[in-house]
N, C-alpha and C positions, 0 to 999 in steps of 0.2 A: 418857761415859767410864767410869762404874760402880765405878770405885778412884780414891781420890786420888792422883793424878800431879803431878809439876815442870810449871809453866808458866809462860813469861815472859810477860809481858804488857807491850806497848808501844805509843805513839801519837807521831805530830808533833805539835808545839802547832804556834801560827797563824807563832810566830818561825821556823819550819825544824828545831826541837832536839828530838830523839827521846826521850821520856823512858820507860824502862823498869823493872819491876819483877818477881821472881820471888815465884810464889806456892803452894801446893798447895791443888788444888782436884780435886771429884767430877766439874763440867760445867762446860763455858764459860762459861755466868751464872756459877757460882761465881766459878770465874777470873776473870771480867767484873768483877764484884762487889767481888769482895778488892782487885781493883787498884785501883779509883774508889777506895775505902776508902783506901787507901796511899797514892795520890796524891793527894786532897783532905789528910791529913794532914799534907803535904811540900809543902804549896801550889802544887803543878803540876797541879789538875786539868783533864781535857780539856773541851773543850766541849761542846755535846749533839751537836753534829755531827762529831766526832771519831772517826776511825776504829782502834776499839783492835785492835792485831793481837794474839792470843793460839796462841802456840805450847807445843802440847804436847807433853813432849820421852818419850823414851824409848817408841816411836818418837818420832819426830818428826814430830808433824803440824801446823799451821797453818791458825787461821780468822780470819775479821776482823769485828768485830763494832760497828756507830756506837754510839756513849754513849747517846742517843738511843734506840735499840731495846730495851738492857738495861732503860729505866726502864720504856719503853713495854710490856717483856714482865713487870717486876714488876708494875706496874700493872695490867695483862689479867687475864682471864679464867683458869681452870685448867684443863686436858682431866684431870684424874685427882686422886683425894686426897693421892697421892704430889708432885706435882708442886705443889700448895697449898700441903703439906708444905716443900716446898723452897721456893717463892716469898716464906714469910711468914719462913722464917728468914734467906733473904736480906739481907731486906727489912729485918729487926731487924738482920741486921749490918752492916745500911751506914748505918742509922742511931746504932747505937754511937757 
């Protein structure tokens, strides 16, 4: 994404209820990230298998990403010091 953008971020829990959150963020981990953040806060967090939709608006684009892949891509490896960069600070803010 490379600018911080509007993105709503939202999932179904297991009940059918869509819970969503807006946030600004640089890349979809971000947006990934901040939302888990906000909804562990608000005690609606999604599962690990929960598929978060992240729409970034202005345009408007849309991706969807499992709970599950975010942790699994904090977790991973880094292809660039940039990307290290951005996975540990992640990482530090969803542990906030």
């Amino acid at each position: 994404m490379g600018n911080r953008k509007s993105c709503a971020v939202s999932f179904v829990d297991s009940s059918g209820i869509r819970h969503a959150v807006e946030v600004g963020a640089e890349s979809v981990y971000e947006a990934a990230v901040l939302a888990l953040k906000a909804f562990r806060e608000h005690d609606c967090a999604p599962g690990a298998g929960a598929h978060l939709e992240i729409e970034v608006k202005s345009p408007s684009v849309r991706h969807t990403i499992m709970a599950r892949k975010v942790d699994e891509w904090l977790s991973g490896g880094a292809r660039s010091p940039s990307e290290a960069i951005e996975k540990r600070r992640l990482k530090e803010l969803l542990e906030a």
